[in-house]
C-alpha positions as CSV (number, residue, x, y, z in Angstrom):
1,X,19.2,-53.1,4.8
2,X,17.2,-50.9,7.3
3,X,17.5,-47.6,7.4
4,X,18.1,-45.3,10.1
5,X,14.5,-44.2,10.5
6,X,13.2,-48.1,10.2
7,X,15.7,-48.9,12.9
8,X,14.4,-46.1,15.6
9,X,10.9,-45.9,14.9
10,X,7.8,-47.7,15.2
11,X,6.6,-48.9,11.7
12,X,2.7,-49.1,10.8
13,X,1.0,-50.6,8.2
14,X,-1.1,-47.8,7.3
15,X,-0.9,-44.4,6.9
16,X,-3.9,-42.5,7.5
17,X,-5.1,-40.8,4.2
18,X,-6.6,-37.3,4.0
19,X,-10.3,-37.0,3.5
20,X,-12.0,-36.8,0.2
21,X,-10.2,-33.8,-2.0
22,X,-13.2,-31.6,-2.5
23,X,-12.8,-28.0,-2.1
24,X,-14.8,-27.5,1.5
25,X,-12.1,-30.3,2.8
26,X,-9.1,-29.0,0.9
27,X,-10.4,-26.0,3.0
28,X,-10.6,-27.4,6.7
29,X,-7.4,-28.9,6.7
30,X,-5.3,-26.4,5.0
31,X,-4.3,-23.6,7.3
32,X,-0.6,-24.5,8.9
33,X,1.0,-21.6,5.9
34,X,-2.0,-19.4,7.4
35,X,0.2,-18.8,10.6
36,X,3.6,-18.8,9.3
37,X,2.2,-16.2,6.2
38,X,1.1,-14.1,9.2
39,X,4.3,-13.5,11.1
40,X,5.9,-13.3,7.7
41,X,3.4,-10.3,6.8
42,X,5.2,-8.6,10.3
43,X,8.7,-9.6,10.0
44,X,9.9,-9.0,6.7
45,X,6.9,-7.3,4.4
46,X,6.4,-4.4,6.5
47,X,9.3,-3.0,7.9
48,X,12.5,-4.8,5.8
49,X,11.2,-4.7,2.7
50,X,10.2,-1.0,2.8
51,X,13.4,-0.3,4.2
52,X,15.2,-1.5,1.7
53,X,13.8,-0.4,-1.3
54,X,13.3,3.4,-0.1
55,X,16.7,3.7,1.2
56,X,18.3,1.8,-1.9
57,X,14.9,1.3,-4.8
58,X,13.0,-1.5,-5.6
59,X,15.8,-2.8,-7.9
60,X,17.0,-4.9,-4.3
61,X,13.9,-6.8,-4.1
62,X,15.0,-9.7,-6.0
63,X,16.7,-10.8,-3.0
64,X,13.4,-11.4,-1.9
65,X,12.2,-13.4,-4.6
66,X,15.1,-15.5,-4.2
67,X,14.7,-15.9,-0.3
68,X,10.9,-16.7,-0.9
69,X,11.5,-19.1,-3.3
70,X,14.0,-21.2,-1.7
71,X,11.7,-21.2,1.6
72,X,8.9,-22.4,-0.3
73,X,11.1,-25.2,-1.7
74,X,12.7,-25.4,2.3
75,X,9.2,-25.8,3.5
76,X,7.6,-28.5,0.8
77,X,10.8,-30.6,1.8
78,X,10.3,-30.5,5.6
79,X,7.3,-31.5,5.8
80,X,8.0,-34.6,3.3
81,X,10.0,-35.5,6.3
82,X,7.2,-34.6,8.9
83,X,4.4,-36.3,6.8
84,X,6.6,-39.6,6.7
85,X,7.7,-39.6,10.6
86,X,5.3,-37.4,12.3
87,X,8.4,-35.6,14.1
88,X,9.1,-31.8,13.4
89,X,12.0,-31.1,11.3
90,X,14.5,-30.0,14.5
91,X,13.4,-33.7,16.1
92,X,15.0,-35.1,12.9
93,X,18.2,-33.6,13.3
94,X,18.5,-34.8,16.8
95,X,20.1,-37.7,15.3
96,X,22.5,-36.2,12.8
97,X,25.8,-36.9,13.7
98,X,27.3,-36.2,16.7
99,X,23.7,-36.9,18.2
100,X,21.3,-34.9,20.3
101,X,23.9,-33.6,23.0
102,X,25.3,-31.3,20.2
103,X,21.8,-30.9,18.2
104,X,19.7,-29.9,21.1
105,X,21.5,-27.0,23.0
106,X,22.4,-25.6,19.9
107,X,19.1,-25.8,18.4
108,X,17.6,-24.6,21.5
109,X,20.2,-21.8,22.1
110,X,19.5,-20.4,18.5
111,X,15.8,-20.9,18.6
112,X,15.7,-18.8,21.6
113,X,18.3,-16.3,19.9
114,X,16.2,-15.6,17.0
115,X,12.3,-15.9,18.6
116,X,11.8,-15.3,22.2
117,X,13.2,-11.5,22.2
118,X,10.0,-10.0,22.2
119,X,10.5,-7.6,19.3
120,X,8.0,-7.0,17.8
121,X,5.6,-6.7,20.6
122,X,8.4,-3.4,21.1
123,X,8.0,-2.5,17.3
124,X,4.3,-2.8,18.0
125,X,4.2,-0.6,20.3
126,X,5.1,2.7,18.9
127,X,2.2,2.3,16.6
128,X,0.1,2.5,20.0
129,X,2.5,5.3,21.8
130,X,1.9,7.2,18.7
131,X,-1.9,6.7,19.4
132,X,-1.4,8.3,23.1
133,X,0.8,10.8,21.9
134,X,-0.8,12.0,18.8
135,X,2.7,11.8,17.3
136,X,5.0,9.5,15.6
137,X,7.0,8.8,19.1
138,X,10.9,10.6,18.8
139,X,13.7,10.4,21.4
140,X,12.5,11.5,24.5
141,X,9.5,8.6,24.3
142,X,11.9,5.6,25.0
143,X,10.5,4.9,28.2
144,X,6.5,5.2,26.8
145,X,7.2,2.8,24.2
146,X,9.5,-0.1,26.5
147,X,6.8,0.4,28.9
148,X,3.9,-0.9,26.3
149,X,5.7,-3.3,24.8
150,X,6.8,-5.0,27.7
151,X,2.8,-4.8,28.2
152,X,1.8,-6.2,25.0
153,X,4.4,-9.1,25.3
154,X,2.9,-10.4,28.4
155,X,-0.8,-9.8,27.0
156,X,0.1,-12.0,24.3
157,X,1.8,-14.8,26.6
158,X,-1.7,-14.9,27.9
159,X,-3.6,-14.7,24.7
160,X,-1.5,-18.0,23.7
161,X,-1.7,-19.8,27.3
162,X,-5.5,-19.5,26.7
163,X,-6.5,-20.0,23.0
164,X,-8.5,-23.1,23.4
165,X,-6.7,-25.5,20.6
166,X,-3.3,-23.8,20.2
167,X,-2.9,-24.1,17.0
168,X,-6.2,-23.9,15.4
169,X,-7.0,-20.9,17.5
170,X,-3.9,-19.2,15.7
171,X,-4.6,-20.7,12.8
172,X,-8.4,-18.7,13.1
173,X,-6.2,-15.4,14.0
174,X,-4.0,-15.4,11.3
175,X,-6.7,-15.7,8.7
176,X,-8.5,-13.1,9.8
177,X,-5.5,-11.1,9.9
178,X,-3.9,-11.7,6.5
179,X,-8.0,-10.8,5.1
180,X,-7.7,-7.9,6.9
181,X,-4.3,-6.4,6.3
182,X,-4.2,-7.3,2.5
183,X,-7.8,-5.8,2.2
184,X,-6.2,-2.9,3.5
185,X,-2.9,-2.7,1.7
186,X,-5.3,-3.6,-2.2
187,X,-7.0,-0.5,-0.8
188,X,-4.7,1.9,-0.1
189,X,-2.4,0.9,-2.9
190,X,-5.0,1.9,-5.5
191,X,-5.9,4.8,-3.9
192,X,-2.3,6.0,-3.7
193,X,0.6,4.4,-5.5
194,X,0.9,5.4,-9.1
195,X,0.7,3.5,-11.4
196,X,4.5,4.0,-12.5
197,X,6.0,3.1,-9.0
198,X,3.6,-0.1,-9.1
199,X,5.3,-1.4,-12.0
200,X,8.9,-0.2,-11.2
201,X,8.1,-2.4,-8.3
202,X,6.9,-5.0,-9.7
203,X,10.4,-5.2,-11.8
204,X,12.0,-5.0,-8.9
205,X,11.6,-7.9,-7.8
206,X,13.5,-9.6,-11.0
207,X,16.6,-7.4,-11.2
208,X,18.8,-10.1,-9.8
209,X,21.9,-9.6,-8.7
210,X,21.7,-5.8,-8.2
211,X,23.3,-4.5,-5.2
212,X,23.5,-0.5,-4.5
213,X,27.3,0.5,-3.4
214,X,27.7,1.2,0.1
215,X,24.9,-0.2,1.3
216,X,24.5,-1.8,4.6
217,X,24.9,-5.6,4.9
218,X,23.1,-6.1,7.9
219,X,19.7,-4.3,6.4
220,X,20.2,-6.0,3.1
221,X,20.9,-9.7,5.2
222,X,17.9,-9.1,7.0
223,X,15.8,-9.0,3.4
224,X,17.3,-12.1,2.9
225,X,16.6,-13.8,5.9
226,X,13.0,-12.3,6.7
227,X,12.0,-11.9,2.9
228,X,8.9,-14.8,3.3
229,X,9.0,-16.2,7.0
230,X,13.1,-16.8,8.1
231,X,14.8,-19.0,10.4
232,X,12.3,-20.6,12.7
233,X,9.5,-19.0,11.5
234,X,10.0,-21.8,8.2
235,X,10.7,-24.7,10.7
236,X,7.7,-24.6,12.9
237,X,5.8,-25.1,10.1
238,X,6.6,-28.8,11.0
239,X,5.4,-28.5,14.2
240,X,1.8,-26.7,12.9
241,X,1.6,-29.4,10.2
242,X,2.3,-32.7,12.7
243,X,-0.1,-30.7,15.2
244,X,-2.9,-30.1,12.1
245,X,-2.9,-33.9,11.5
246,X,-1.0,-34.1,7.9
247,X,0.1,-37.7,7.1
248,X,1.6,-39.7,10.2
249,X,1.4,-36.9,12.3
250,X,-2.6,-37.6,13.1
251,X,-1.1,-40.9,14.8
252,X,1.7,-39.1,17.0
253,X,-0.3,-36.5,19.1
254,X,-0.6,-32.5,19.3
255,X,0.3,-30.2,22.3
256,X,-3.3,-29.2,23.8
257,X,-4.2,-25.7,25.4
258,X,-4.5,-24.9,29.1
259,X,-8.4,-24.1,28.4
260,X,-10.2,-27.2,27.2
261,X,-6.5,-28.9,26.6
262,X,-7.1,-32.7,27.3
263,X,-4.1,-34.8,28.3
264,X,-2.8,-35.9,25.0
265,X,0.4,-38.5,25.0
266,X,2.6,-37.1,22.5
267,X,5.1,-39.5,21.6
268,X,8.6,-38.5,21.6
269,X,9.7,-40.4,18.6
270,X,7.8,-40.5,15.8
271,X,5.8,-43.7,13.4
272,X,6.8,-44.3,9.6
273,X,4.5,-46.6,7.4
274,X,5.1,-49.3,5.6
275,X,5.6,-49.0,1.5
276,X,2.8,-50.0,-0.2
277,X,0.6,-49.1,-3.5
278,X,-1.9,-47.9,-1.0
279,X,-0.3,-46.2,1.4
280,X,1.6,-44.6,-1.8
281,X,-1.4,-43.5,-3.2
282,X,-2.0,-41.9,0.3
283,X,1.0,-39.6,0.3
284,X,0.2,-38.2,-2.7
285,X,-2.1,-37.0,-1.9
286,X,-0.9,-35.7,1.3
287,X,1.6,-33.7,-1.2
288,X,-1.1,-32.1,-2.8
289,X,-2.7,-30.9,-0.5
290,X,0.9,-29.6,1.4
291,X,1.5,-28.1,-2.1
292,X,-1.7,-25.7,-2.3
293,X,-1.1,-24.8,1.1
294,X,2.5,-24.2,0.6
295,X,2.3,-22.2,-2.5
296,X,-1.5,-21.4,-2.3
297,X,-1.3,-19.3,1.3
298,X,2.4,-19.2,2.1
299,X,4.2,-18.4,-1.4
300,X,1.6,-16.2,-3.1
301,X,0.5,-14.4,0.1
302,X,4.3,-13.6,0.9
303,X,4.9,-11.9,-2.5
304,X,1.9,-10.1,-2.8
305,X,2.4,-8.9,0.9
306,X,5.8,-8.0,0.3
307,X,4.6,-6.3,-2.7
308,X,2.2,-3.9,-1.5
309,X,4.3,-3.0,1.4
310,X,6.7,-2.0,-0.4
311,X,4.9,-0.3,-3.3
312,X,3.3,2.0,-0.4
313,X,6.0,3.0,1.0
314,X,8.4,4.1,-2.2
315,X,5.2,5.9,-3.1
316,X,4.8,7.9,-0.2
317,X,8.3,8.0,1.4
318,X,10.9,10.4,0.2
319,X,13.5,8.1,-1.8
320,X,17.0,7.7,0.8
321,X,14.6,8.1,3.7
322,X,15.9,5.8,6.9
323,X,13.2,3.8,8.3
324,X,13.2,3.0,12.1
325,X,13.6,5.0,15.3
326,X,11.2,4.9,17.8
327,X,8.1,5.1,15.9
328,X,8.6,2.5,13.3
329,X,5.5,0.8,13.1
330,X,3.9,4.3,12.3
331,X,6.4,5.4,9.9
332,X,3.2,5.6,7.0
333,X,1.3,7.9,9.9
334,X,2.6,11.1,8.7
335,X,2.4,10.4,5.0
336,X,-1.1,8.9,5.1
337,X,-2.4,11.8,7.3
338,X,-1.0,14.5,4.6
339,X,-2.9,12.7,1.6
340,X,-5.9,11.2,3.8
341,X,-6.1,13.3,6.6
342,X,-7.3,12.4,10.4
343,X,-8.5,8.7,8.6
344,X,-4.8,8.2,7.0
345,X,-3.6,8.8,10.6
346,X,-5.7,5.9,12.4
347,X,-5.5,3.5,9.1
348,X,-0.8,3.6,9.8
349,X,-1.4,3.4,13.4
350,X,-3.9,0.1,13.1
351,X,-2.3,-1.4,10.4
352,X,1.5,-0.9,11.7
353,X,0.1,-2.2,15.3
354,X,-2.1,-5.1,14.1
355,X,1.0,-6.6,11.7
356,X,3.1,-6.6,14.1
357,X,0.9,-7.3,17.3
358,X,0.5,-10.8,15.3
359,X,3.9,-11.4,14.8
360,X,4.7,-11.5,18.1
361,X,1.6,-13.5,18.9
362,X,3.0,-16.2,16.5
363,X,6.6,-15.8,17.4
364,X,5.7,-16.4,20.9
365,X,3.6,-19.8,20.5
366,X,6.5,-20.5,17.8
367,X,9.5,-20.4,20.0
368,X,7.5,-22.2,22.9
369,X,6.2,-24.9,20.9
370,X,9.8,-25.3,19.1
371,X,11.4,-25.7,22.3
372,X,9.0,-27.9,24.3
373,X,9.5,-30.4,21.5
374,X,12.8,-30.6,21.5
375,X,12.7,-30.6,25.1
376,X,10.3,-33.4,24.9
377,X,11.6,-35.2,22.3
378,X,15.8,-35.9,23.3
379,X,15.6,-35.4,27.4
380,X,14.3,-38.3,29.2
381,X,14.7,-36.7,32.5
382,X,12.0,-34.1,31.2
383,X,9.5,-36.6,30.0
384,X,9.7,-38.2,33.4
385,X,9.3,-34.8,35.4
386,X,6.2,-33.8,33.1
387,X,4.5,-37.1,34.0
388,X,4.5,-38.3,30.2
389,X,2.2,-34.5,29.7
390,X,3.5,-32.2,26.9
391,X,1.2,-29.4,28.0
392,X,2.8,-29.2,31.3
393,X,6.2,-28.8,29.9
394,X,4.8,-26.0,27.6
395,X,3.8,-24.3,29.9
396,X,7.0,-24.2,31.9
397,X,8.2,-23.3,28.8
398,X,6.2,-20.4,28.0
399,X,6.9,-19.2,31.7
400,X,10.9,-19.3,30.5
401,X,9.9,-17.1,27.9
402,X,7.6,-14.5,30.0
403,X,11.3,-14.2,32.0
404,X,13.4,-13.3,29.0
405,X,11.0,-11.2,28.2
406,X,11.8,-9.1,31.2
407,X,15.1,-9.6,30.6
408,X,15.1,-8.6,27.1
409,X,13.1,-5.5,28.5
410,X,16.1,-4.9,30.7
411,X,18.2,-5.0,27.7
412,X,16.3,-2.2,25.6
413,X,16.5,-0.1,29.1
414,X,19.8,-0.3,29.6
415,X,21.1,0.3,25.9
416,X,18.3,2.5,24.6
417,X,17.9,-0.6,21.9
418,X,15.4,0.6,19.3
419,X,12.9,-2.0,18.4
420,X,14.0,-1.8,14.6
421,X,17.4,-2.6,15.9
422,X,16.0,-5.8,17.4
423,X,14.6,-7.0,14.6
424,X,17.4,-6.2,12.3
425,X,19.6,-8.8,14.6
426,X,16.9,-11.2,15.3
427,X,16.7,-11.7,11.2
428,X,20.2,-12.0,10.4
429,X,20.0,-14.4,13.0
430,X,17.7,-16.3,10.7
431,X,20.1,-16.7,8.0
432,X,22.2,-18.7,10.0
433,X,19.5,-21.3,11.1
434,X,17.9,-21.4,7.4
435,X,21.1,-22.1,5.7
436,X,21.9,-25.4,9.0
437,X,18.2,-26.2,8.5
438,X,18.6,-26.6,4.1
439,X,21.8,-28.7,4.6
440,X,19.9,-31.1,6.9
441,X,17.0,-31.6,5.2
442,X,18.6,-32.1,1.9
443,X,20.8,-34.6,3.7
444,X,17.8,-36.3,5.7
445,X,15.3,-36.5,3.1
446,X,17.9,-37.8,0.7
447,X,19.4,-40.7,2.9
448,X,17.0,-41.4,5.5
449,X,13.6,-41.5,3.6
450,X,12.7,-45.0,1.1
451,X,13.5,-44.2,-2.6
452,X,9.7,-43.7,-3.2
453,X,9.2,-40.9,-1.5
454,X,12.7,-39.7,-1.1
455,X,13.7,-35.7,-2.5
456,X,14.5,-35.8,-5.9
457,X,18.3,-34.7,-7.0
458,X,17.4,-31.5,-8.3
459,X,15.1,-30.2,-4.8
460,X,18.4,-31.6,-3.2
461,X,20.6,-29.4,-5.0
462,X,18.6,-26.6,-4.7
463,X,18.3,-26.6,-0.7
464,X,21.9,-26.9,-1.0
465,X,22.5,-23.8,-2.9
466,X,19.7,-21.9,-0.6
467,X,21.9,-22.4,2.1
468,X,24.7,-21.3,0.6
469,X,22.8,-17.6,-0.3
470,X,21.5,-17.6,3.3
471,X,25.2,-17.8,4.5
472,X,26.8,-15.8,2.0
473,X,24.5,-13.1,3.6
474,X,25.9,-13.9,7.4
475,X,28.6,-15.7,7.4
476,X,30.2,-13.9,5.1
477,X,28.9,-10.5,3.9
478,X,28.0,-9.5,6.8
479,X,31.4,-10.4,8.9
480,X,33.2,-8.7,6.0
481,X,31.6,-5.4,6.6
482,X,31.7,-5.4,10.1
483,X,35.2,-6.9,10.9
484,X,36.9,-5.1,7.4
485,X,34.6,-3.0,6.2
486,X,33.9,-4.1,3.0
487,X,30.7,-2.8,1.2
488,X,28.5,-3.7,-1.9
């Protein structure tokens, strides 16, 4: 009997195996965890995690191992389902029941609900207002930092319309990024964090299940959901993999760059191959090298980076302290200038800017790339207007996303919305679409994929429970304390 996938899709006879396993390939091709590490580093390791463990100690942080855990088991297990298909994970669930009509406007609606605000570009921009200023911005700068950020937003619409191979030019960016801003953090973490809040740290992260009384849900939900990468930060990943080349997705086309872009046909279904010893001796290898870039880049870089973010500030920050406001990037400004002087000043402003100027740089290409795929992928009408071209429909895409970024602009105007604010929403946001992503891929991989490849039981179970703890966080935890008040 065929299965659902063998039904829909073209079948091959081969797939395409991976070059030769040395270390200066294994190199090359890895790089897809490079860009999802990076807007990770921004969203949850510099700002949530520090908020969390001055206002309440480092004893919370095990809901970040947990949450980084689970996403490195979430991510392995999309992109089984990408490697056999070629299709990003959110194409996939086009056909869960009751079919793309449902799937894709809620998919879209939530994408655009948890990527295209352009938060951190606001977040960002305090660290650069504080630069003007020569102060950590307070409340009569609202207008100073709005302005910037709405400037840095559309720089960085630009910076992605123009970045020769989309994702291998963020893929270049992130690198150098995560090199930079872990150098960094090593350095300033030796200089300054004793050696006694390193390893109370450290333990932190394995007191499970502590939870400090009266704390608020929605800060500890968004350490859940950002803790690692979050929401669609995690599912893009299938997008960066199919676009990279990994398994079947060398055979179903990438979405090319205004600049040097050449009219690539990307198909809107996907191609599965056929079972044989070879082809089987193919995608293992494909795991492994998924694997060390999964838990090579993504895994160990978001625990270290969550680590010395948060080491750094319970060392320097005055325990109970409230992190946000509108200078939130360059919270570590004042701190670092008292033990490091003028230098410690510049090193908070560059670092706060640069982790969170990247962010948004991947957050943008992430919710635009998301979007024209599933655009692209369930709406024939669209294919048809586009002229069978991806890259035009990205770039409409990308011009929808330059409008909400006014519009979100007119937002933060209007309600005096502080950029810490923003991302506090945006992340709590993501436990909602981690915990609908889990349940589908556990049931996709596990009924639509042959028996030789399929998830085992126990990765099925897991992604099961993962969703539950994403949920737990939102649907419930968070509803309780804001429609009953409940607490921890």
């Amino acid at each position: 009997m065929l299965s659902r996938l063998e039904k829909e899709l073209e079948v091959v006879d081969n797939l395409p195996p991976p070059p030769p396993l040395t270390f200066k390939n294994v190199m090359r091709i890895i790089g897809p965890s490079a860009i999802v590490l990076g807007v990770a580093i921004g969203s949850g390791e510099w700002l949530i995690g520090p908020a969390n463990a001055v206002l309440y100690g480092a004893g919370i942080m095990w809901i970040a191992t947990v949450s980084i855990l689970l996403q490195t088991l979430l991510n392995a297990e999309m992109v089984r389902y990408t490697k056999y298909t070629g299709e990003p994970i959110f194409n996939g669930m086009l056909r869960l029941w009751p079919g793309p009509r449902f799937w894709g406007p809620l998919l879209i609606v939530l994408s655009v609900l948890e990527r295209a605000w352009p938060a951190w570009a606001f977040a960002s921009a305090t660290a650069l207002a504080a630069a003007f200023l020569g102060r950590i911005p307070g409340a009569g700068d609202e207008i100073t930092v709005m302005i910037t950020g709405l400037l840095l937003a559309l720089l960085i619409v630009a910076i992605v319309s123009f970045g020769g191979v989309i994702e291998r030019a963020l893929e270049i960016v992130q690198w150098i990024f995560i090199f930079l801003i872990i150098g960094f953090l090593i350095f300033l973490n030796v200089l300054l964090t004793p050696a006694k809040v390193a390893s109370d740290v450290a333990a932190g992260f394995f007191k499970f299940g502590y939870f400090p009384r009266g704390a608020t849900v929605a800060l500890l939900a968004a350490l859940a959901g950002y803790a690692g990468a979050g929401g669609l930060n995690n599912t893009t990943i299938t997008n960066y993999y199919r676009d990279k080349g990994f398994g079947m997705g060398s055979i179903v086309g990438a979405i090319p760059s205004l600049i040097r872009g050449k009219k690539i046909t990307v198909s809107p279904k996907g191609k599965i191959f056929k079972i044989t010893s070879e082809n089987l001796d193919a995608w293992r290898k494909w795991r492994l090298l998924t694997w060390i870039d999964i838990v090579g880049i993504f895994t160990t870089g978001a625990f270290i980076g969550m680590y010395l973010c948060v080491a750094l500030a319970v060392a320097l920050i005055p325990p109970g302290t409230q992190i946000g406001g509108w200078g939130v990037a360059a919270y570590q400004g004042n701190t670092l200038a008292a033990r490091l002087g003028f230098a410690g000043w510049v090193i908070a402003l560059l670092t706060g800017f640069w982790i969170l100027f990247s962010t948004q740089l991947g957050s943008t290409d992430m919710i635009t790339r998301t979007l024209t795929d599933l655009l692209w992928s369930f709406s024939d009408r669209v294919r048809k207007w586009a002229g069978g071209e991806i890259k035009k429909l990205y770039y409409t895409v990308l011009t929808f996303i330059t409008i909400w970024i006014f519009f979100a602009f007119a937002l933060t105007y209007l309600f005096k919305i502080q950029p810490f604010i923003w991302i506090l929403l945006v992340a709590n946001i993501s436990n909602i679409v981690l915990g609908i992503v889990a349940i589908a891929t556990a049931y996709m991989n596990r009924k639509w994929l042959p028996k030789e490849i399929r998830a085992p039981l126990w990765s099925t179970i897991i992604l099961i429970l993962g969703a539950l703890f994403f949920w737990f966080f939102f649907a419930v935890a968070m509803i309780l304390n804001q429609f009953f008040g409940i607490k921890f």
